[in-house]
N, CA, C and O of each residue as an XYZ file, in Angstrom:
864
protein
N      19.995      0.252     21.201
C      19.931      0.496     19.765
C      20.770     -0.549     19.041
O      21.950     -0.736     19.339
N      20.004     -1.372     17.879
C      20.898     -2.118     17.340
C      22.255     -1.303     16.659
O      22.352     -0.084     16.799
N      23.216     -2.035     15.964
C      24.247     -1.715     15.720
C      24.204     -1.092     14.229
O      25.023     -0.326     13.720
N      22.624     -1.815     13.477
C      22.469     -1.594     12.345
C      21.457     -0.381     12.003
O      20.914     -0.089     10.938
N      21.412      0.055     12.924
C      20.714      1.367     12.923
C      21.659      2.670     13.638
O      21.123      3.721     13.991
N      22.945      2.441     13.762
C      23.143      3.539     13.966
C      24.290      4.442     12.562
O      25.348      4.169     11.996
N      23.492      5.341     12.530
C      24.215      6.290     11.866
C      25.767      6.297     11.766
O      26.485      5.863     12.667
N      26.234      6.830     10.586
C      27.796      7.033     10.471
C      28.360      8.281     11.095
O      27.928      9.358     10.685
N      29.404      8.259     12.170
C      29.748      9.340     12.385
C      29.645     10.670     11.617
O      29.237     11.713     12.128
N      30.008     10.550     10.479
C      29.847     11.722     10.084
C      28.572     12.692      9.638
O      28.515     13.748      9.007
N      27.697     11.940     10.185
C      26.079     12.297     10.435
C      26.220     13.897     11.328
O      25.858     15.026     10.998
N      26.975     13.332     12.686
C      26.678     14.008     13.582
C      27.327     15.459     13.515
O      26.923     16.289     14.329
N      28.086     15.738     12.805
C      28.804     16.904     12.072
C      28.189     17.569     10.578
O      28.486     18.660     10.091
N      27.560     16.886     10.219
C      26.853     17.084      9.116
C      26.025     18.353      8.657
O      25.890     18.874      7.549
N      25.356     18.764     10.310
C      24.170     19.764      9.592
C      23.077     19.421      8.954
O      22.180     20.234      8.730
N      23.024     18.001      8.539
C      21.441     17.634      7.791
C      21.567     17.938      6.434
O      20.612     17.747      5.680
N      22.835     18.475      5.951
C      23.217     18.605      4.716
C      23.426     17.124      3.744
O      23.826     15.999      4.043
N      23.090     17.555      2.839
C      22.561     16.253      1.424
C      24.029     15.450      1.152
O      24.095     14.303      0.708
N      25.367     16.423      1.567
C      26.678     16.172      1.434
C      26.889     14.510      2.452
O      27.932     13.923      2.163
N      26.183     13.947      3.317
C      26.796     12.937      3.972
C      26.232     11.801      3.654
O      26.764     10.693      3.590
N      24.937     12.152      3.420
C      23.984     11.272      2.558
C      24.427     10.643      1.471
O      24.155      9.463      1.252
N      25.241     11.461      0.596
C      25.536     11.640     -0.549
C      27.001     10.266     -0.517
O      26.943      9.065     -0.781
N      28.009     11.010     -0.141
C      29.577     10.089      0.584
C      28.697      8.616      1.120
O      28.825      7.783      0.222
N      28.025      8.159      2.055
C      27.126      7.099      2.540
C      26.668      6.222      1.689
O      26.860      5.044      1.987
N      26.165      6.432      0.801
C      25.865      6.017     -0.608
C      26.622      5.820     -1.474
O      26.435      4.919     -2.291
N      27.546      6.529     -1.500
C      28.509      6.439     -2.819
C      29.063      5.258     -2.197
O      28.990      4.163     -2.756
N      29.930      5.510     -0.420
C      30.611      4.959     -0.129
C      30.169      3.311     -0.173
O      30.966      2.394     -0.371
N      28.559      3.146      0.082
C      27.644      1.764     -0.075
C      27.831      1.021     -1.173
O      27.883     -0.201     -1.313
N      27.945      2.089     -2.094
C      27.971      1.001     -3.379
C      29.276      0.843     -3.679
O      29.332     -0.321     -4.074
N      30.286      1.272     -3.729
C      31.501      0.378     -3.055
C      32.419     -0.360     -2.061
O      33.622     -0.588     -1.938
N      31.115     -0.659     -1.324
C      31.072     -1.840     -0.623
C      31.836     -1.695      1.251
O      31.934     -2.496      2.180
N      32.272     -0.081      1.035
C      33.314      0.055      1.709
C      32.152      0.214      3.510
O      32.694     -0.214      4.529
N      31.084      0.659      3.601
C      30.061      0.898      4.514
C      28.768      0.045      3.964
O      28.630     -0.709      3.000
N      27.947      0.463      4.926
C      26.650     -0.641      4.844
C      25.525      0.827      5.243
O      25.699      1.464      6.282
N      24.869      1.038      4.654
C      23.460      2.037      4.802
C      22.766      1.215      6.264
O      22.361      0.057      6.357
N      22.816      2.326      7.330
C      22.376      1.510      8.872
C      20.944      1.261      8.233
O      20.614      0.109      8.514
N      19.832      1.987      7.377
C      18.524      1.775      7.552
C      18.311      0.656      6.340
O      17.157      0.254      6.493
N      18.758      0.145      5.489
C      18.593     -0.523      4.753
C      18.686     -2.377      5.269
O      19.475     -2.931      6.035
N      17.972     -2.720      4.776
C      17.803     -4.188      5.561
C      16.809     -5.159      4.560
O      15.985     -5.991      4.941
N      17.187     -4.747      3.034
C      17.095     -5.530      2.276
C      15.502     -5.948      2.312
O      15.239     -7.100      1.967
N      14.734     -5.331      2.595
C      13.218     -5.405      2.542
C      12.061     -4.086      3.061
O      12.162     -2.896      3.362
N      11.383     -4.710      2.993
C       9.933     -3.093      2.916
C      10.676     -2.863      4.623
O      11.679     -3.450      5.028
N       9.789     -1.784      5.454
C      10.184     -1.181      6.944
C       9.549     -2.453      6.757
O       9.390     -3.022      5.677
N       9.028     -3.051      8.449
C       7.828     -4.112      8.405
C       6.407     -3.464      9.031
O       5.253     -3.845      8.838
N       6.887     -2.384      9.825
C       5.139     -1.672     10.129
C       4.599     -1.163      8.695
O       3.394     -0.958      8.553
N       5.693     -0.922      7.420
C       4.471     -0.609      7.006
C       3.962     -1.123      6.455
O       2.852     -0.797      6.034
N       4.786     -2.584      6.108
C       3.953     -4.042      5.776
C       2.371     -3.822      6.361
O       1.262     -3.573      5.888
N       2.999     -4.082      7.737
C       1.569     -4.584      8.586
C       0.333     -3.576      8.326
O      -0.869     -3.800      8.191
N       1.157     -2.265      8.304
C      -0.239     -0.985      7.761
C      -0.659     -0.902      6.453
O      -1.844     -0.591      6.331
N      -0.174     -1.048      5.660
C      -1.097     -1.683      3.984
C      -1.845     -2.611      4.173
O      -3.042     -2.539      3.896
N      -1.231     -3.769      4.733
C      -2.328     -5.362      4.884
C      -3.694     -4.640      6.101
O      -4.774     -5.170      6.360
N      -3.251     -3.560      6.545
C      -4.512     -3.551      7.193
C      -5.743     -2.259      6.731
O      -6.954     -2.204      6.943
N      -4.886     -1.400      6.090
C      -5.616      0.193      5.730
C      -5.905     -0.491      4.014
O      -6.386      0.466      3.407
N      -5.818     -1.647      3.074
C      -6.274     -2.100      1.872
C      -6.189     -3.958      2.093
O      -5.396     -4.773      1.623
N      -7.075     -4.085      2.775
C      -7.174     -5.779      3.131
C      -7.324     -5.998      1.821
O      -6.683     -7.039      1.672
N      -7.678     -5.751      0.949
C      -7.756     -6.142     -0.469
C      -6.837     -6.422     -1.500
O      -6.895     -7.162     -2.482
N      -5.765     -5.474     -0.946
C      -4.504     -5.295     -1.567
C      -4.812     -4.852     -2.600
O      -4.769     -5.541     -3.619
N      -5.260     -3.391     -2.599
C      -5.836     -2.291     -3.880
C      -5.679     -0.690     -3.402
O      -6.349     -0.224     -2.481
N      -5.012     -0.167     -3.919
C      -5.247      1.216     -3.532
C      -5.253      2.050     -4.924
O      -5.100      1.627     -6.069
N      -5.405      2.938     -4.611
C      -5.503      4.183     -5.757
C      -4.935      5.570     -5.887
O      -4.715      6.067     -4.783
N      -4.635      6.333     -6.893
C      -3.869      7.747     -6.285
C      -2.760      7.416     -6.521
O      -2.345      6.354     -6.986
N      -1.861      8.938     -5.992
C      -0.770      9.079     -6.169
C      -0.103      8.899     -4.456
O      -0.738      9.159     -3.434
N       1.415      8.357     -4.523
C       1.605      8.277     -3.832
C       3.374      8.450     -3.815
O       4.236      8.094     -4.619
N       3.448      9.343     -2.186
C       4.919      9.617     -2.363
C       6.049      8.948     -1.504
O       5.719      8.999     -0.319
N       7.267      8.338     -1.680
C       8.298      7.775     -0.643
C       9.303      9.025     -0.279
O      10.001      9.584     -1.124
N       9.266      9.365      1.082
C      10.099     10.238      1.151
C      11.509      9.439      1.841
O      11.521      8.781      2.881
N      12.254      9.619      1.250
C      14.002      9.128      1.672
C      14.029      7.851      1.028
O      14.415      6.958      1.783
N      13.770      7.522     -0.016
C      13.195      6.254     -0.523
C      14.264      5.419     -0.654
O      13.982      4.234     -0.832
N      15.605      5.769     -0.606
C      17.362      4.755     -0.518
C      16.880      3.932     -1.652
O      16.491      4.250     -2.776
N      17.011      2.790     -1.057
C      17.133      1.953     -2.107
C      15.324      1.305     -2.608
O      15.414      0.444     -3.484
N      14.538      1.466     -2.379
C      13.126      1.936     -3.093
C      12.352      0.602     -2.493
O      11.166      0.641     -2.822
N      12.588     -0.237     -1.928
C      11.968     -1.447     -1.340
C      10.723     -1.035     -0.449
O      10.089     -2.057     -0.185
N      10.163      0.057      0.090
C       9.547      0.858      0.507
C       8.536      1.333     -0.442
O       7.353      1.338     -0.100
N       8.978      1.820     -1.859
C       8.776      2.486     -2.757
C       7.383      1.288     -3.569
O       6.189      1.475     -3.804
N       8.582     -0.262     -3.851
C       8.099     -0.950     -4.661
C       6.751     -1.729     -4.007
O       5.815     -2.186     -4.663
N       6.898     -1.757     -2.581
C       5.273     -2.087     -1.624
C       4.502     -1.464     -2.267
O       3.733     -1.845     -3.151
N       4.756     -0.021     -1.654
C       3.471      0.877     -1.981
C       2.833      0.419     -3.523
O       1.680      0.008     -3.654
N       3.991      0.600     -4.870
C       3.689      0.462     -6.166
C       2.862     -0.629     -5.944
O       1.646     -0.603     -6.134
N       3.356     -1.382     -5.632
C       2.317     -3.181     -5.500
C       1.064     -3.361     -5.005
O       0.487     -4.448     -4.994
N       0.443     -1.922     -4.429
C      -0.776     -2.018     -3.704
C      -1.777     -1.299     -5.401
O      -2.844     -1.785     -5.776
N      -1.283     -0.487     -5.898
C      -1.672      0.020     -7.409
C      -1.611      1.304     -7.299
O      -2.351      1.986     -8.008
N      -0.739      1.898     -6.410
C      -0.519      3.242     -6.119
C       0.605      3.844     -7.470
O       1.471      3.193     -8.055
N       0.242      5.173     -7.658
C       1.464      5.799     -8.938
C       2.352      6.195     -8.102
O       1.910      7.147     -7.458
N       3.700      5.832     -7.722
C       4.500      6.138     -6.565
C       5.490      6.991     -7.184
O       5.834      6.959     -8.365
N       5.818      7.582     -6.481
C       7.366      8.963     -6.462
C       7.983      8.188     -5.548
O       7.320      7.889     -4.555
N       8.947      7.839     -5.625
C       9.990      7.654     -4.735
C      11.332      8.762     -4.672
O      12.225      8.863     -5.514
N      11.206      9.376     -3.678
C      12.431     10.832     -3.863
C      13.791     10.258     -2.746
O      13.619      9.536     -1.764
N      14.563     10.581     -3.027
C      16.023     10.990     -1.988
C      16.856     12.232     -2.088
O      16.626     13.040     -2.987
N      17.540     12.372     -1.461
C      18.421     13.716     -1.360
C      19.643     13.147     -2.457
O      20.224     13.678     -3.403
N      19.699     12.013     -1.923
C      21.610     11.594     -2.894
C      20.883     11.017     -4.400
O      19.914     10.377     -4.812
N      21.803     11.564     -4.752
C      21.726     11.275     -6.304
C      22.344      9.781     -6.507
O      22.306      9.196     -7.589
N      22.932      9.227     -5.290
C      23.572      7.833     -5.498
C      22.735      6.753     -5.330
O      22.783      5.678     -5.929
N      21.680      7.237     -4.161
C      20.615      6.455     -3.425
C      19.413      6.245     -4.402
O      18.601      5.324     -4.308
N      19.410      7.323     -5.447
C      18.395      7.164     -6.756
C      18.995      6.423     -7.771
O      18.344      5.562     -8.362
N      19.904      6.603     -7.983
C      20.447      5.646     -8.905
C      20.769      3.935     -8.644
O      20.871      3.230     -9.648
N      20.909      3.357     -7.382
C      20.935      2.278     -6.368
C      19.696      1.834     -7.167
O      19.602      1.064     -8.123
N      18.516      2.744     -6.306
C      17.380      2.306     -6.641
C      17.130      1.945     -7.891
O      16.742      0.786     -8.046
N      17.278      2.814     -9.096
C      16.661      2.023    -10.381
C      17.085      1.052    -10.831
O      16.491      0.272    -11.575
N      18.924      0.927    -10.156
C      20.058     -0.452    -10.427
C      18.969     -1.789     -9.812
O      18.821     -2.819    -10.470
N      18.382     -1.597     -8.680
C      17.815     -2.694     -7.963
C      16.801     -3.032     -8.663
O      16.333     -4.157     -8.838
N      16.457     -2.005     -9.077
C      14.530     -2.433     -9.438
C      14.530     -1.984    -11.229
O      13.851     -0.989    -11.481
N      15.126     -2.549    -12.236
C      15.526     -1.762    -13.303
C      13.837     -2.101    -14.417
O      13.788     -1.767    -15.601
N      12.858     -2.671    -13.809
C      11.677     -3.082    -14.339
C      10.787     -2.325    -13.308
O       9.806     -2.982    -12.959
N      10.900     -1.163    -12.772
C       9.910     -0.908    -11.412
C       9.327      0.375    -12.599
O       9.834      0.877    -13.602
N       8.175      0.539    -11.962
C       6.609      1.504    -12.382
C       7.063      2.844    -11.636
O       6.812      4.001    -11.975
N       7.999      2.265    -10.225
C       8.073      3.533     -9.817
C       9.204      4.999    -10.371
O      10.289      4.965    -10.951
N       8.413      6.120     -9.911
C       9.239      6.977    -10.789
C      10.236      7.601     -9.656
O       9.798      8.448     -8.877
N      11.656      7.136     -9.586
C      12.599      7.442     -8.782
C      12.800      8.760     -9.150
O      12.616      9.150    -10.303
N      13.295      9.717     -7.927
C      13.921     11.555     -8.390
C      14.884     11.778     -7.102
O      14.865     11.305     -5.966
N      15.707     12.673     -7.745
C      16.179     13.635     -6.849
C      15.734     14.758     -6.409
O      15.375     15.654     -7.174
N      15.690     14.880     -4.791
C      14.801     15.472     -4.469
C      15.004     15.566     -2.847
O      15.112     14.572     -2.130
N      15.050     17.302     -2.252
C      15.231     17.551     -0.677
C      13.642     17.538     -0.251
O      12.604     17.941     -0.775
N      13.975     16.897      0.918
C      12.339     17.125      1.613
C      12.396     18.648      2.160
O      11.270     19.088      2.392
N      13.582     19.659      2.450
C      13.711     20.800      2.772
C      13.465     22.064      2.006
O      13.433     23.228      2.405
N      13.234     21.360      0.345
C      13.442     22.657     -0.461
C      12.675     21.565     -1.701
O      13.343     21.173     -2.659
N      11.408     21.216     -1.542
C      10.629     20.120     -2.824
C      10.225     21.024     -3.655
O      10.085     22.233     -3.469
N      10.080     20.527     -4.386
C       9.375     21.220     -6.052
C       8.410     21.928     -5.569
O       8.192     22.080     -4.367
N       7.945     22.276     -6.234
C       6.347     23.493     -6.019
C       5.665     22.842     -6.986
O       4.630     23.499     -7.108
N       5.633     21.965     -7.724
C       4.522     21.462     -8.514
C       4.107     19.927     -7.408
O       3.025     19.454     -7.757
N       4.533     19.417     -6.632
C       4.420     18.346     -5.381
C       3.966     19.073     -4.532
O       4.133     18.507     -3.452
N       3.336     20.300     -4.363
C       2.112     21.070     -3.286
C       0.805     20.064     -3.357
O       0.017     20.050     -4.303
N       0.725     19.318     -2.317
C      -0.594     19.092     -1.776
C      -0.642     17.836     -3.320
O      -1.839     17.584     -3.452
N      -0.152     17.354     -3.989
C      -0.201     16.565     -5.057
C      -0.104     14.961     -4.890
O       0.109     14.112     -5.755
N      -0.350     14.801     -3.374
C       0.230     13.174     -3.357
C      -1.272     12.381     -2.145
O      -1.833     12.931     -1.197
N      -1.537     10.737     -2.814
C      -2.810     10.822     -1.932
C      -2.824      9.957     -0.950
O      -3.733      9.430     -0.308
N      -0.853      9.840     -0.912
C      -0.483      9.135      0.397
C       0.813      9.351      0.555
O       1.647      8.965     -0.265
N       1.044      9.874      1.433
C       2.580     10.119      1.653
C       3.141      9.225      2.900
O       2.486      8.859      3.876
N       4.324      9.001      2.664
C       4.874      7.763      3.596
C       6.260      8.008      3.901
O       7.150      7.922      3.055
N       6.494      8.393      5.427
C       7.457      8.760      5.797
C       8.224      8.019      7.066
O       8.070      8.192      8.275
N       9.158      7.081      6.299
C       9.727      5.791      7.482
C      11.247      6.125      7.682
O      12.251      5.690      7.117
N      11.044      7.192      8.841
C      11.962      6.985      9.768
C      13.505      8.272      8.896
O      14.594      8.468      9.436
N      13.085      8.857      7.615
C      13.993      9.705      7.277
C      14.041     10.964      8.004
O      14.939     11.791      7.837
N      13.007     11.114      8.866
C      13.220     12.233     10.102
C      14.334     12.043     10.822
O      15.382     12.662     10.640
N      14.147     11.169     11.676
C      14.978     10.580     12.432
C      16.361     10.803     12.283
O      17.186     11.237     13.086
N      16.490     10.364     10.907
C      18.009     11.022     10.385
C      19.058     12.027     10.351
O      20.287     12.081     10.319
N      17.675     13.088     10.377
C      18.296     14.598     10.100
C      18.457     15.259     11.801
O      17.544     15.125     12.615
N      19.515     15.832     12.068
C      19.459     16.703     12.854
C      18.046     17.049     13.848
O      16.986     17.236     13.250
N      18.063     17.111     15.075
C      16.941     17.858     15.515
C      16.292     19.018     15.442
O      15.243     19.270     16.034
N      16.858     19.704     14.764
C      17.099     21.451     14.911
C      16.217     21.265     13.445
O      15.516     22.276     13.394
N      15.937     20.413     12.218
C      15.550     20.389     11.140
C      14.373     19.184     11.177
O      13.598     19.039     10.232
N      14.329     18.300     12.431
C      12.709     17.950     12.285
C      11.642     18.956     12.266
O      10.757     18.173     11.921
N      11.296     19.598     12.324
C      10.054     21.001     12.163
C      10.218     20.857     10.917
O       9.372     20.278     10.236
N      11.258     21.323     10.442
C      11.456     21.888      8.735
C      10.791     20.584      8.181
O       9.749     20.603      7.525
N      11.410     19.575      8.467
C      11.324     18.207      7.733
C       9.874     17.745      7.687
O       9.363     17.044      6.814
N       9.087     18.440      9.169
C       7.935     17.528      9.038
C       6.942     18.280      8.385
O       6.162     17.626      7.693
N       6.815     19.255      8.428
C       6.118     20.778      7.213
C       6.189     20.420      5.946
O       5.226     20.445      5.180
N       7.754     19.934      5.539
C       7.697     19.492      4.678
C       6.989     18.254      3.774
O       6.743     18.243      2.568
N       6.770     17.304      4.709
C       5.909     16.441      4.467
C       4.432     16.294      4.437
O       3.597     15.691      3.762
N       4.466     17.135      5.498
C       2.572     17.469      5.271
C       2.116     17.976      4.067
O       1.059     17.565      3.589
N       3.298     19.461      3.107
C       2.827     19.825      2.334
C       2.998     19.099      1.124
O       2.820     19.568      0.000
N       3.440     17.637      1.462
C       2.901     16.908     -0.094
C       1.256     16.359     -0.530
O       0.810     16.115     -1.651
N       0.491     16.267      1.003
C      -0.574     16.040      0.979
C      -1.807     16.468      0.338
O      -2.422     17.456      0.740
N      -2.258     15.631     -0.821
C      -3.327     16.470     -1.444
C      -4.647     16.415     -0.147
O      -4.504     15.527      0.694
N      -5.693     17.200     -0.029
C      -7.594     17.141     -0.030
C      -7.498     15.178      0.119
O      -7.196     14.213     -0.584
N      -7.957     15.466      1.462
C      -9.015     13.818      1.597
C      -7.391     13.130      1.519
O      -7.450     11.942      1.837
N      -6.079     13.541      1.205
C      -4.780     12.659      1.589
C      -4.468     11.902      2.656
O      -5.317     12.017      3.540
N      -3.527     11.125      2.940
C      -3.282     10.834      4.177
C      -1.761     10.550      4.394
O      -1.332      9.559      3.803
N      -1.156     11.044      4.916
C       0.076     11.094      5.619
C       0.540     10.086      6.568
O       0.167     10.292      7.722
N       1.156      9.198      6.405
C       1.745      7.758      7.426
C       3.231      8.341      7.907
O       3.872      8.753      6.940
N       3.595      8.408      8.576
C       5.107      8.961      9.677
C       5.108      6.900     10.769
O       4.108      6.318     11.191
N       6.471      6.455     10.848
C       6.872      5.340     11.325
C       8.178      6.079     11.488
O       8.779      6.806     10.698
N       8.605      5.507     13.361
C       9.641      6.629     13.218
C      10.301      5.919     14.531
O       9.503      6.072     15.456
N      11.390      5.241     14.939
C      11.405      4.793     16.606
C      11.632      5.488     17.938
O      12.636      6.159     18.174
N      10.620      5.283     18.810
C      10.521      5.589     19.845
C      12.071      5.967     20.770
O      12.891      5.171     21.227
N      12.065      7.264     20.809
C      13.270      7.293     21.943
C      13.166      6.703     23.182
O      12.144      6.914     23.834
N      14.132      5.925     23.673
C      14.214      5.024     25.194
C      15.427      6.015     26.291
O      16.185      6.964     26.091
N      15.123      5.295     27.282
C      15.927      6.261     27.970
C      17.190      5.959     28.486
O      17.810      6.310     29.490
N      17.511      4.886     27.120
C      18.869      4.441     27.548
C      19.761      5.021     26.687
O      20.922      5.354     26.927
N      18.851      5.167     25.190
C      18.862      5.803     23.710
C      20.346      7.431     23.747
O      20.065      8.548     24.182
N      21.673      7.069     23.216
C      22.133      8.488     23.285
C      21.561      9.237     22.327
O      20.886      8.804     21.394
N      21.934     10.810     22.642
C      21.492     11.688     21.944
C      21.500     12.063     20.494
O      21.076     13.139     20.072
N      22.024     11.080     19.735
C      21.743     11.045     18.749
C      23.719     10.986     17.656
O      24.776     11.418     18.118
N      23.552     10.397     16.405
C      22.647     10.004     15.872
C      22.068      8.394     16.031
O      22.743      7.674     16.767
N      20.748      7.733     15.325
C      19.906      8.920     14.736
C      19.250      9.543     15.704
O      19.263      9.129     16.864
N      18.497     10.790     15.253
C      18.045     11.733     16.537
C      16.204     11.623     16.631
O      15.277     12.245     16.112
N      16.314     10.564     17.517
C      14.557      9.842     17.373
C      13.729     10.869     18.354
O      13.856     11.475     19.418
N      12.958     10.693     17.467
C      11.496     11.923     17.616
C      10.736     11.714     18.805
O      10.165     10.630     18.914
N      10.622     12.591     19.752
C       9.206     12.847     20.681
C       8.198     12.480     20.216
O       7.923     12.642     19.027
N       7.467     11.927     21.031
C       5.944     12.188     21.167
C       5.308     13.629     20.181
O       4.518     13.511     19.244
N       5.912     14.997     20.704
C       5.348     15.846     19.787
C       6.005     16.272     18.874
O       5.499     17.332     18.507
N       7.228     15.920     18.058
C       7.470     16.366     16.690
C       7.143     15.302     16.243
O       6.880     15.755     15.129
N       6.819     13.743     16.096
C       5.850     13.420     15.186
C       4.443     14.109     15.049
O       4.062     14.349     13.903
N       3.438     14.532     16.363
C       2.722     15.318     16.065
C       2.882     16.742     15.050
O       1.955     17.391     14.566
N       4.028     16.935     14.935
C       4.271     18.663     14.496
C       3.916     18.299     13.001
O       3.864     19.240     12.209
N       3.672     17.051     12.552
C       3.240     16.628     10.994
C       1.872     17.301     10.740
O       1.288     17.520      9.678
N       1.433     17.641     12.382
C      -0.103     18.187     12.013
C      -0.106     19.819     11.385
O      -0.807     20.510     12.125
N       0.284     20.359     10.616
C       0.330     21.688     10.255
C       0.321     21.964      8.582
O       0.524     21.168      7.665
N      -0.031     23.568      8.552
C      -0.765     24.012      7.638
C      -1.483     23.093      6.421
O      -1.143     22.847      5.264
N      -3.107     22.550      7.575
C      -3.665     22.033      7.245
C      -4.492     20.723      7.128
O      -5.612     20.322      6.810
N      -2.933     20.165      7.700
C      -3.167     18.345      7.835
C      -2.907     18.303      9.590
O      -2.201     18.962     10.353
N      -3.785     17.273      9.746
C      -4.517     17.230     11.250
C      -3.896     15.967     11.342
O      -3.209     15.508     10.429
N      -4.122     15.358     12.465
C      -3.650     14.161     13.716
C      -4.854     13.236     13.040
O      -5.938     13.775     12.816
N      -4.695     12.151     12.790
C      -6.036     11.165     13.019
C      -5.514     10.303     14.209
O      -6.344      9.938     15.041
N      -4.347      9.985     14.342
C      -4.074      8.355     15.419
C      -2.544      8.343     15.251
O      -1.818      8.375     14.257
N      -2.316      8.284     16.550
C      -0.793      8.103     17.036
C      -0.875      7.106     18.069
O      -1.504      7.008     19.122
N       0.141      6.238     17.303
C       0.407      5.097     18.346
C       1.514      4.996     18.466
O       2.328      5.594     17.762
N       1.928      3.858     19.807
C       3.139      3.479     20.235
C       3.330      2.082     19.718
O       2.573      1.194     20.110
N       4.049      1.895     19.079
C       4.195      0.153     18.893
C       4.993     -0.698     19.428
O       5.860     -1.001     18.608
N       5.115     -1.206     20.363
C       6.139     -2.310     20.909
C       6.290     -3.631     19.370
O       5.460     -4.400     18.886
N       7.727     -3.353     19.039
C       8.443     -3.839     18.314
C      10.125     -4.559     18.757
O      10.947     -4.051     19.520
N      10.225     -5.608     18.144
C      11.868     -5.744     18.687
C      12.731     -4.714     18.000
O      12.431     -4.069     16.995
N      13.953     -4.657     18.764
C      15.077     -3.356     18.547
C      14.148     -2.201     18.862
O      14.621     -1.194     18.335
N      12.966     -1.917     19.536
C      12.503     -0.521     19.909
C      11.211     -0.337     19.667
O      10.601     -0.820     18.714
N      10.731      0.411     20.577
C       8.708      0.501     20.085
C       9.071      1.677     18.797
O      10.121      2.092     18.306
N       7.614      1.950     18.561
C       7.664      2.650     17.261
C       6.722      3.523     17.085
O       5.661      3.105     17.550
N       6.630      4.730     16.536
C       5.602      5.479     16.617
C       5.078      5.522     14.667
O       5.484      5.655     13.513
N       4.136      5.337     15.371
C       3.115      4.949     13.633
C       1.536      6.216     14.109
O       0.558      6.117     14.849
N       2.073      7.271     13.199
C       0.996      8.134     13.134
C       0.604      8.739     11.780
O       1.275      9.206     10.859
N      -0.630      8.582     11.961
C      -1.637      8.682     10.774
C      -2.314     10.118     10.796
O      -2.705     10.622     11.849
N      -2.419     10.711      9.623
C      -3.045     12.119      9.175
C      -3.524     12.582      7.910
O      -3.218     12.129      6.807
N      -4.308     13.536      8.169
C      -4.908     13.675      6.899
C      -5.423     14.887      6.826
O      -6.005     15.395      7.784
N      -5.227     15.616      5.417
C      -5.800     16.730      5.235
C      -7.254     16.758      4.472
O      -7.501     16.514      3.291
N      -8.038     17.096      5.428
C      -9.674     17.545      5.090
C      -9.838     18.236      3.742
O      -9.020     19.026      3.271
N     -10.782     17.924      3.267
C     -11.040     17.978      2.035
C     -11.398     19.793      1.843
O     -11.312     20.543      0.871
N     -11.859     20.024      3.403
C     -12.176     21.591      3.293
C     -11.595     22.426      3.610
O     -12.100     23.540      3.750
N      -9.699     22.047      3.945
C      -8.493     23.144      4.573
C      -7.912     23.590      3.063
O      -6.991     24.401      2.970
């Protein structure tokens, strides 16, 4: 595991609570820590999965960033012609974001993937979820990934990028997903289309695609 992906101790005491997230961020923007997932540009799979799911570089719909930090993630998607939400838990990590991007389309919020609005039911016509699983506790991937399915509108599609646990990998943090809790994205409603493994440097990667049928 690179050095820049691992979590701050105080992750691992945390509980998955919004409280460490929160200190991480604050502590980022005064310079005192460095955000392990931030790296000053889009993920790059999901570069490579826009250039290939809109060769045109056109999309349409609404579309949501879940854990969106500092919104570089956020501002891709916007750039394809998507209406993007970009959400986080820290209120510091939203505010980062609009500091970075103070001309962006996208509409930054505060916002738990554990406890989302009820007007974001089934309301989004791409949801994109890089690697903020990973983050949380194991005991709260289920919660986390339910949660994400139910942003999916009819005919939606759901993208999860998340790295492959190795078996050299300690137990966490961050606490990288099986084979089947990225599958567990498939529920009430939204189904599996394609799960892959990606051999990537610093770690393969799991890039799985889903979508809820127009008739669930």
């Amino acid at each position: 595991m690179s050095d820049e992906e691992q979590i701050p101790e105080c992750a691992i005491n945390a509980a998955g609570g919004s409280e460490w997230y929160e200190r991480l961020y604050a502590e980022a923007c005064d310079g005192s820590v460095a955000v392990p997932w931030d790296h000053g540009e889009p993920t790059p799979y999901l570069v490579t999965w826009l250039r290939e799911r809109f060769p045109k570089g056109i999309g349409s719909g609404r579309s949501v960033l879940i854990g969106a930090a500092y919104g570089d993630d956020a501002e891709l998607v916007a750039s394809y012609g998507f209406d993007v939400v970009g959400f986080d838990v820290s209120a510091a990590a939203v505010a980062a974001a609009r500091a970075r991007h103070p001309d962006s389309v996208v509409d930054y919020r505060l916002a738990d993937l554990l406890d989302l609005p009820v007007g974001w039911r089934q309301a989004f016509d791409l949801v994109v979820e890089c690697t903020t699983l990973q983050s949380m506790p194991q005991a709260l991937h289920m919660r986390g990934a339910a949660g994400a399915a139910s942003l999916c509108a009819e005919g939606g599609e759901v993208l999860v990028i998340a790295r492959c646990p190795g078996v050299d990998d300690p137990p966490g943090p961050p606490f990288l997903l099986p084979r089947g809790e990225v599958e567990s994205v498939a529920v009430g409603g939204v189904r599996l289309m394609r799960l892959r493994r990606i051999p990537m440097r610093g770690g393969d990667r799991w890039v799985g695609e889903f979508t809820r049928p127009a008739d669930c």
